[in-house]
C-alpha positions, 0 to 999 in steps of 0.5 A: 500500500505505501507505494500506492499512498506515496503517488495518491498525494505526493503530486499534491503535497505542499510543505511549509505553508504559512497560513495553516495555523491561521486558516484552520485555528483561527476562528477557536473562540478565546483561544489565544486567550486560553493558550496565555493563561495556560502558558501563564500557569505551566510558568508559575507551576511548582515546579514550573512545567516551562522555563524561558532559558530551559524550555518544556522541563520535562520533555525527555532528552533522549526522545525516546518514544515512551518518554514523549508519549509521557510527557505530551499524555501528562502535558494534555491533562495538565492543560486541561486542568489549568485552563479548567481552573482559570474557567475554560472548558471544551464542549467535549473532553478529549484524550490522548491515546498512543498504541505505537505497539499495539494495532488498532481494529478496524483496519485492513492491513495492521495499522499502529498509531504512535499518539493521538486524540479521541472524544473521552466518552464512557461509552468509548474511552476507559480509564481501565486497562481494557479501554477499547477504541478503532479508527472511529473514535481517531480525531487528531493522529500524531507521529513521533520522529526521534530524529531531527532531520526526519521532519524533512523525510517522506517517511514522516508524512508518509506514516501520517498518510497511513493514519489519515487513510484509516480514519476517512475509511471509518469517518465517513463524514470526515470532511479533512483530517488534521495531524501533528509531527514531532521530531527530534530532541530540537523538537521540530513540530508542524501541523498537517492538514489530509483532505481529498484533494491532498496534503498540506504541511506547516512551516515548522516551529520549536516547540521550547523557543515558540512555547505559545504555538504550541500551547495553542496548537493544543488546545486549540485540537481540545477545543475545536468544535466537530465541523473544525476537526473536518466533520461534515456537520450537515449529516447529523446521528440521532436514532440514525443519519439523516441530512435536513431539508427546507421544503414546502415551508418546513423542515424535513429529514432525508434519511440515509439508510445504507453507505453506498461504497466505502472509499479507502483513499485518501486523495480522489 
């Protein structure tokens, strides 16, 4: 499949775009608002979370992978609860997953995912053991790089590709994807964006000398709404999937009964 995935996008792959942050984090309501005053807080924390001369205190050395998957599972909750406490709340909870060893159900080929975001829901998403998710329940994908340099590779984007291609095969109302790479003990991160037309790819940024960005690029995942992580939000689910119409002076309800064919690409 990787050579296949390789020639779906790669002629319409854009890299160091300026304005991704901008076009798709833009209109979060208070959200440089919530970024500061987490920021505020991961300062004033004791023992402080970030320091100017430092940067991210606990983020690992080594980039070893558990290790990050430690820091940014410890560093999503600790958002959550700073912002909580300054009185910021998403609509949804959210939760931060990572199975870089263990496949996830629901695809053809056995796909892991290195860390993620899914809706925290009693019905999806445990805090035991035997918590039980798939493709479906996928909101942001991330990949890990231990490597500096890989933040140029295709290999990079390419494993994205993979995640984004599972996720449009289980959402089928998912309008576009967005992810996040991580790379190296420097830290490089940009932002992605998958839809049907291809991919496009932030300028990348430090995450230790730009600790606002990303503060903002995660809450901002936390807080978006569903038509912002790319949902079609004309198809509603309630007791089944129905799209609503203005007709004949009311509104009337077109059902969907069966899906038609379940594209498994990503570009097309």
């Amino acid at each position: 499949m990787d050579p296949i995935l390789r020639i779906e996008v790669e002629d319409d792959l854009k890299i160091d775009h300026p304005d991704i942050f901008e076009t798709f984090f833009g209109k979060i309501p208070k959200l440089t608002e919530i970024a500061a005053a987490v920021l505020e807080n991961c300062r004033e924390a004791e023992p402080p979370l970030f320091q100017e001369d430092v940067g991210w205190v606990a983020w690992p050395a080594d980039c070893e992978e558990a290790s990050v998957l430690q820091f940014l599972r410890s560093h999503i909750d600790r958002f959550l609860l700073l912002a909580d406490e300054r009185g910021f709340r998403p609509s949804k909870r959210h939760r931060c997953i990572a199975t870089p060893n263990k496949p996830i159900p629901g695809s053809v080929s056995k796909r892991k995912l290195d860390v993620g975001l899914a809706y925290n829901s009693d019905n999806v998403l445990e805090e035991s053991e035997g918590q039980s998710y798939d493709w479906s329940h996928i909101l942001i994908p991330g990949e890990l790089k231990s490597n500096p340099r890989e933040d140029n590779h295709s290999s990079t984007w390419l494993d994205l590709v993979r995640y984004v291609r599972e996720i449009f095969s289980a959402q089928h109302s998912r309008r576009f994807v967005l992810g996040f790479t991580l790379c190296g003990s420097i830290t490089i991160m940009r932002i992605w964006e998958f839809d049907r037309l291809g991919v496009i790819g932030s300028t990348p940024f430090d995450i230790n000398k730009n600790a606002h960005m990303f503060a903002s690029v995660i809450v901002g995942y936390l807080w978006m709404s569903e038509k912002e992580l790319g949902f079609d939000t004309t198809i509603a689910e309630d007791g089944g999937r129905y799209t609503s119409i203005q007709r004949d002076g009311r509104v009337q309800r077109v059902c969907l009964e069966d899906l038609i064919k379940r594209q498994r690409m990503v570009a097309g």
